[in-house]
FINUZA-657708 format. One record per residue (C-alpha): x, y negated, z; chain; residue number from 0; residue in three letters. Coordinates in steps of 0.5 Angstrom, whole numbers, plus 500, padded with zeros to 3 digits. Layout:
PT   px   py   pz  kollo  kolgu  zapa
PT    X    Y    Z      A    NUM   ALA
...
***
This chain:
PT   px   py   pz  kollo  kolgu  zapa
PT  311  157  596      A      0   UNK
PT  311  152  591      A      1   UNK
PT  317  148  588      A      2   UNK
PT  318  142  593      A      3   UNK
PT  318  147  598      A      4   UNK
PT  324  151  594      A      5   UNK
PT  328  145  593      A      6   UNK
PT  327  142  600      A      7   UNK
PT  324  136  598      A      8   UNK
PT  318  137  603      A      9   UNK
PT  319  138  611      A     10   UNK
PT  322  133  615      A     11   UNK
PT  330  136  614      A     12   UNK
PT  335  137  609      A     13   UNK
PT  332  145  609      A     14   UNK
PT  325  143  607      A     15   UNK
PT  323  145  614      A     16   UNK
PT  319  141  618      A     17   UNK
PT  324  137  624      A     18   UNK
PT  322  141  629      A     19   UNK
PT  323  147  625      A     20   UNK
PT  331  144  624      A     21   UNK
PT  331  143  631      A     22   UNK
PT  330  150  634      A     23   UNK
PT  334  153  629      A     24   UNK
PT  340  148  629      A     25   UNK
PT  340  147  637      A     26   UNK
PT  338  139  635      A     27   UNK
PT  337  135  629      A     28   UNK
PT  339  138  622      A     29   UNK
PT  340  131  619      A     30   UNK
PT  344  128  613      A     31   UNK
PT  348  125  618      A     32   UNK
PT  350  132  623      A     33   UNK
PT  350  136  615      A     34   UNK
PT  356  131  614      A     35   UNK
PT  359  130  619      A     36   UNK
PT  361  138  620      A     37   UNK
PT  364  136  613      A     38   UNK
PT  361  141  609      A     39   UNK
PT  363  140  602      A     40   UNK
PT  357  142  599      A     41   UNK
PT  353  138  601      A     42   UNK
PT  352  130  598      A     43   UNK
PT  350  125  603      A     44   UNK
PT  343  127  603      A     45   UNK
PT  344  132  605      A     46   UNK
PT  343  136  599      A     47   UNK
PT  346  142  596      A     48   UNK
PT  352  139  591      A     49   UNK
PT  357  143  587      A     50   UNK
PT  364  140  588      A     51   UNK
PT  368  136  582      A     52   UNK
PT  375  140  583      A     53   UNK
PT  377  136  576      A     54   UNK
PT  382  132  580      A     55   UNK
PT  385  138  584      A     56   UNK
PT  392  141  581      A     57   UNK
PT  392  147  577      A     58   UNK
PT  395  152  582      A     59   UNK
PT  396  159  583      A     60   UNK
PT  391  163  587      A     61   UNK
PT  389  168  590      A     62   UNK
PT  386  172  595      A     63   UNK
PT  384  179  598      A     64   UNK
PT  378  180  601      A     65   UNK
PT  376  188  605      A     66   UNK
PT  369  192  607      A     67   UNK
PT  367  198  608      A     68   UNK
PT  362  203  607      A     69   UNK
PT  361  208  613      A     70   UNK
PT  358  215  611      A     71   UNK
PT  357  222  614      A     72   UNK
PT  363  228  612      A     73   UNK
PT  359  231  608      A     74   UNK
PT  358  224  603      A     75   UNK
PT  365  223  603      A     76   UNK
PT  366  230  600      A     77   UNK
PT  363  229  595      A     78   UNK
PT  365  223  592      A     79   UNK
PT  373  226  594      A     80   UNK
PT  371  233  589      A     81   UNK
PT  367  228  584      A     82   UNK
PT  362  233  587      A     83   UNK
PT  355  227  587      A     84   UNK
PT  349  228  582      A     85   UNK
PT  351  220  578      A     86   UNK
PT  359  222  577      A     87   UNK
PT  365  218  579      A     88   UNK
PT  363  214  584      A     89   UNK
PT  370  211  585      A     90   UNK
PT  371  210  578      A     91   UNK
PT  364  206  577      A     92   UNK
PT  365  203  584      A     93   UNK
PT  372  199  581      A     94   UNK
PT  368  197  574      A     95   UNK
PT  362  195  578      A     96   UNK
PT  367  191  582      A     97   UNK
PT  371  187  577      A     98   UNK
PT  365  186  573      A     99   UNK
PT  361  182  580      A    100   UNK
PT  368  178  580      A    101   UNK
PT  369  176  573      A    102   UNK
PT  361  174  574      A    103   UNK
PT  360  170  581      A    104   UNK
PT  359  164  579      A    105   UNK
PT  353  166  576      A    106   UNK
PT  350  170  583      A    107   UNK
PT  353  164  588      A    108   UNK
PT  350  158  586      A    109   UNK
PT  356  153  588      A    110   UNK
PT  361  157  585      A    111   UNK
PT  366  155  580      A    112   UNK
PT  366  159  573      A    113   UNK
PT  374  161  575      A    114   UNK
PT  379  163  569      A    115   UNK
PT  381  170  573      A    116   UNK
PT  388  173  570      A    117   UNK
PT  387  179  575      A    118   UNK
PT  382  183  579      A    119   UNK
PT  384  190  582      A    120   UNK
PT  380  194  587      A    121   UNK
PT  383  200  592      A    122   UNK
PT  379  205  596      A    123   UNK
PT  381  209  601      A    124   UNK
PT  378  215  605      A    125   UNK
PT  378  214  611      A    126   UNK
PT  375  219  616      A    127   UNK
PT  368  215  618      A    128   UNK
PT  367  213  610      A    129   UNK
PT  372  209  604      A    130   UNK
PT  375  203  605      A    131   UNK
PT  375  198  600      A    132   UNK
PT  380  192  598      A    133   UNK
PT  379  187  593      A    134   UNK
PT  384  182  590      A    135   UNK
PT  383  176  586      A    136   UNK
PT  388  172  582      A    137   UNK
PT  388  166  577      A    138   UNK
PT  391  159  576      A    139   UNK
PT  387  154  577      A    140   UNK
PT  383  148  581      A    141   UNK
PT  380  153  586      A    142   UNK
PT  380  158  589      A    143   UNK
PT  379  165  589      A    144   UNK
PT  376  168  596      A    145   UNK
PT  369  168  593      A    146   UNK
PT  371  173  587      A    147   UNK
PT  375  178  592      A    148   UNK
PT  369  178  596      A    149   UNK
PT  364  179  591      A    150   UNK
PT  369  185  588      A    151   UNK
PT  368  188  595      A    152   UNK
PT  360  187  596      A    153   UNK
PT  358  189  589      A    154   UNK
PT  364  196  590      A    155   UNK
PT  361  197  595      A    156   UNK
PT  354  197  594      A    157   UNK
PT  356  202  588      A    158   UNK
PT  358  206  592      A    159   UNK
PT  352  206  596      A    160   UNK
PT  347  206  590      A    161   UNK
PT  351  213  587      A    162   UNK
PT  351  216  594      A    163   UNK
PT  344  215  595      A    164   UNK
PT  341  220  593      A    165   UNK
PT  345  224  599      A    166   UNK
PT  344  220  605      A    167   UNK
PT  340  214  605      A    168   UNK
PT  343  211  612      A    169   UNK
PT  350  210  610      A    170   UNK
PT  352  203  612      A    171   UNK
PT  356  198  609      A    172   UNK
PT  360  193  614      A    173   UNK
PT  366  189  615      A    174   UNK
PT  366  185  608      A    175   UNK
PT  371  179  610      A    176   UNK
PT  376  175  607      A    177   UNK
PT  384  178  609      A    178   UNK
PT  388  173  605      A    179   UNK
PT  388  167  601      A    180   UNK
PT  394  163  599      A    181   UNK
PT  394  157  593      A    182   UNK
PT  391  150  594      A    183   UNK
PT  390  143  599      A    184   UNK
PT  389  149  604      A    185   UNK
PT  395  154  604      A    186   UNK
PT  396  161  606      A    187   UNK
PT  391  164  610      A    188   UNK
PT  392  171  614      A    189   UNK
PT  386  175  618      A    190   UNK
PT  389  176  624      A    191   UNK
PT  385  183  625      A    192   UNK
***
């Protein structure tokens, strides 16, 4: 693959795929046009990739908090409670791990704003078929923070899965989601689940 085909600039689509391509993936034509008219606010009028100009928004306090799980046998689960694994304090470097991806996902999501955090804090709880995790994001700012709190939770959660592997290979991280947001145009969001 060369760089036209990286940048999407050959192929009939936005995508860099051929018409037929978009076409079977998009269930019709993946033009500029059907792109904006979902209004997606990545996206230019051609239909390519934009990073969105948040300098006219009002600084606002923001926040969200975003939840995922890593599922795991009993016998996983006591060793990270008794610090019993080979790599240490799974917990410990999971919530570093965590907060460090936060502070860096404007770097790891390309569309993402470099957001001047005031606040990360990351939980675990043992459950029965694993540990959950929760992620809190919090600053003052243009835009918001769900991405800082779901990439806290990933990146925690892959942590964990990467000090664990040594005792089980097929743990499975699941249910990374956004639980609440509040600040901003678009107001207090709560999961419903």
């Amino acid at each position: 693959m060369d760089q036209q085909d990286i940048l999407g600039t050959r192929g009939g689509g936005p995508t860099g795929l051929d018409d037929a391509t978009n076409d079977a993936r998009t269930g019709g034509s993946a033009t500029p046009a059907s792109i904006r008219d979902a209004e997606l606010t990545h996206v230019n009028e051609q239909g390519r990739a934009r990073m969105v100009d948040v300098g006219a928004k009002p600084v606002t306090a923001r926040v969200a908090r975003a939840a995922g799980k890593v599922l795991m046998a009993p016998s996983t689960l006591a060793l990270v409670r008794t610090g019993g694994t080979r790599k240490g304090d799974v917990l410990a470097v999971a919530q570093v791990a965590g907060i460090m991806a936060a502070k860096r996902t404007w770097e790891l999501v390309p569309m993402c704003h470099q957001v001047p955090l005031s606040g990360v804090d990351i939980s675990f709880a043992y459950e029965s078929d694993g540990i959950a995790i929760e992620a809190t994001a919090r600053c003052k700012g243009e835009t918001g923070v769900e991405m800082e709190a779901l990439t806290a939770v990933s990146v925690a959660a892959l942590t964990i899965y990467d000090m664990c592997k040594s005792h089980q290979r097929d743990m499975v991280i699941e249910r990374v989601r956004l639980m609440e947001k509040d600040g901003g145009r678009s107001g207090h969001f709560v999961r419903e689940d």
